[in-house]
C-alpha positions in Angstrom: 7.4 -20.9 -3.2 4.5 -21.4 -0.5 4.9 -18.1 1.4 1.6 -17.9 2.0 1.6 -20.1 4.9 4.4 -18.1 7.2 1.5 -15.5 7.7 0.8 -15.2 10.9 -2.7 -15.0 12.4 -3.2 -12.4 15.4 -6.8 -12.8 16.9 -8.3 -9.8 18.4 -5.8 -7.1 16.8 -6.0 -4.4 17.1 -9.4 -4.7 18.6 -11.7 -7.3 19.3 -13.5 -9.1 16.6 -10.5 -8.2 14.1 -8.4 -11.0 12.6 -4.9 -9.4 11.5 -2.7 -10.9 9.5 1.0 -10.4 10.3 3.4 -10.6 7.4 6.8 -9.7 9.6 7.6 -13.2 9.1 8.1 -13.0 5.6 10.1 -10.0 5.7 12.8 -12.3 8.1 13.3 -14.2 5.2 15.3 -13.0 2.5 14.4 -15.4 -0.4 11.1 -14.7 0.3 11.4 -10.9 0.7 12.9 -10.8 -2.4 10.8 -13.2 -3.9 7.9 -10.5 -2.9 10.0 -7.6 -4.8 10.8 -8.7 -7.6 7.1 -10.4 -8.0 5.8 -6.6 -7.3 7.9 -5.2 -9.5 7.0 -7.4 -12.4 3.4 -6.7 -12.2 3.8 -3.0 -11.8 6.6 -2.2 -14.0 4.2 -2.3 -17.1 2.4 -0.1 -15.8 5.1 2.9 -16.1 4.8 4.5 -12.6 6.8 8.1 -12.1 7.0 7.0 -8.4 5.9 4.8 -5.5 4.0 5.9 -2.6 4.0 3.4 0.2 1.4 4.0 2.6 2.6 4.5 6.6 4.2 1.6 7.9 4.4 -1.6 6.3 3.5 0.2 2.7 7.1 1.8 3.7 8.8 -2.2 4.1 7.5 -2.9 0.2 7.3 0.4 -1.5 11.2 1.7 -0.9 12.8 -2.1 -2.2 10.1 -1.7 -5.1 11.2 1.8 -6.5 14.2 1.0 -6.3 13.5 -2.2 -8.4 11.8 0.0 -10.7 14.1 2.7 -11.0 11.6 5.7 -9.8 11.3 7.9 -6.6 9.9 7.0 -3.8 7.0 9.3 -1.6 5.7 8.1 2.0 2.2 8.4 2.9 2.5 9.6 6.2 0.2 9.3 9.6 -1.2 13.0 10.3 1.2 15.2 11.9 4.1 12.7 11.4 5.4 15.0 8.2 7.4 18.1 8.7 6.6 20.5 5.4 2.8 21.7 4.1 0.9 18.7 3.3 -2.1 17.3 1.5 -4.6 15.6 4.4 -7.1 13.2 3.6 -9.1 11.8 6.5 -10.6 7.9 5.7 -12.4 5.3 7.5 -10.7 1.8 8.9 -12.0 -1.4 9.7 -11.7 0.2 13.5 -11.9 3.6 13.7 -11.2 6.7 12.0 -7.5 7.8 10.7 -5.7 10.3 8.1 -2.8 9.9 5.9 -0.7 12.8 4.6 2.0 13.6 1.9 4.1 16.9 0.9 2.7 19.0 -1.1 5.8 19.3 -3.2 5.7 15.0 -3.7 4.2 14.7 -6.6 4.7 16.9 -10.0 1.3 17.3 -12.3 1.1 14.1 -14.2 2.9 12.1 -12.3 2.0 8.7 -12.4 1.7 7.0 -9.4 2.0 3.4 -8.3 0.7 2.9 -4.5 1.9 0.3 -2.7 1.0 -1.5 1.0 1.3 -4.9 2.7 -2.4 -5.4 2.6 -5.8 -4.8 1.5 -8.7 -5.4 3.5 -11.7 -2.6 3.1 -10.0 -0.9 0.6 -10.4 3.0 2.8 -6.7 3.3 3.6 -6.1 2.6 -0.4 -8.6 5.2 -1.6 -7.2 7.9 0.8 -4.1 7.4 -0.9 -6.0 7.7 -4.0 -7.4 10.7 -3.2 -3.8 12.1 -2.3 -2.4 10.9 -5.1 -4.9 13.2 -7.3 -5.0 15.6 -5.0 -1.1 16.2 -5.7 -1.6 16.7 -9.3 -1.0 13.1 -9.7 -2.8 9.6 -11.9 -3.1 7.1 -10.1 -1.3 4.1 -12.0 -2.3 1.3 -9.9 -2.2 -0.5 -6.6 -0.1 -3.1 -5.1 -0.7 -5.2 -2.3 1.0 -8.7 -0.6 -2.0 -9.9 0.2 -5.9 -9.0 -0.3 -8.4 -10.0 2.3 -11.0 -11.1 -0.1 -14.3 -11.5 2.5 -13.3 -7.5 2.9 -14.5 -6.7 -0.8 -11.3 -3.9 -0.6 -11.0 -4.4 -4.3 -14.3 -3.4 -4.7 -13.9 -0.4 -2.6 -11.2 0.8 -5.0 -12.8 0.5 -8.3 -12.7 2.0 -11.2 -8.5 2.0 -10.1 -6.4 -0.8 -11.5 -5.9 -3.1 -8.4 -3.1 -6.3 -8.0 -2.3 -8.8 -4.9 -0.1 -11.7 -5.2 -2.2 -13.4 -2.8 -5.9 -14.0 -1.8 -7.3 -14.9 1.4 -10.6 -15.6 2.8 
């Protein structure tokens, strides 16, 4: 299956100079959405994850499908100010600006391993705030999950020593 190629390329979003690559396409299509899933869930289930954190908004479209696939909880990694209980806040650098991500404090139990999931890796910041939540909580860090990695954005590197997957590579 070539889903690859349904990617859509946005010039100049959400700024200038930025190439983003749109992946709503592939979620219109249910072979392929599924196709994604069940993918995902094959590479992560052996690593044993406790739960899946998506990471705010498209983390959400692949992390809820996947822990249900794998049969664990689910925890959102929430833009600041967008969760309503006490929260862990870690503040991170993107391609185009500064942002935060939050989760509950009561997300995560001591040990928990964690498996984070988002559409896409590019620099690898919003990823290692995630991280950083993840231990933060209590939590290990079991891996990360991506659609698609960005390669010319050396995200992967960004993230080492973590365990790091995509199903696809781009330029």
């Amino acid at each position: 299956m070539n889903w690859v190629e349904k990617i859509r390329n946005i010039p100049d979003y959400p700024a200038p100079g930025i190439l983003f690559r749109d992946l709503t396409p592939l979620w219109k299509d249910p072979e392929i959405f599924r196709y994604l899933v069940e993918t995902m869930a094959g590479k992560a289930a052996p690593w044993s994850p406790d739960m899946v954190l998506g990471i705010e908004a498209r983390g959400f479209i692949f992390g809820a499908p996947l822990a249900l696939a794998l049969g664990v909880g689910f925890v959102p990694a929430r833009k600041e100010g967008h969760l309503p209980h006490d929260t862990y806040r870690v503040e991170y650098q993107l391609e185009y600006g500064l942002a935060s991500l939050e989760i509950h404090r009561d997300a995560l139990e001591p040990g928990m391993r964690v498996l984070i999931v988002d559409d896409l890796l590019a620099t690898g910041g919003t990823g290692l705030a995630a991280c950083r939540l993840v231990e933060e909580g209590g939590g290990e860090v079991a891996g990360l999950l991506f659609a698609v990695e960005l390669e010319g954005l050396a995200g992967r590197q960004s993230l080492t020593p973590y365990r790091v997957e995509s199903l696809a590579r781009l330029p």
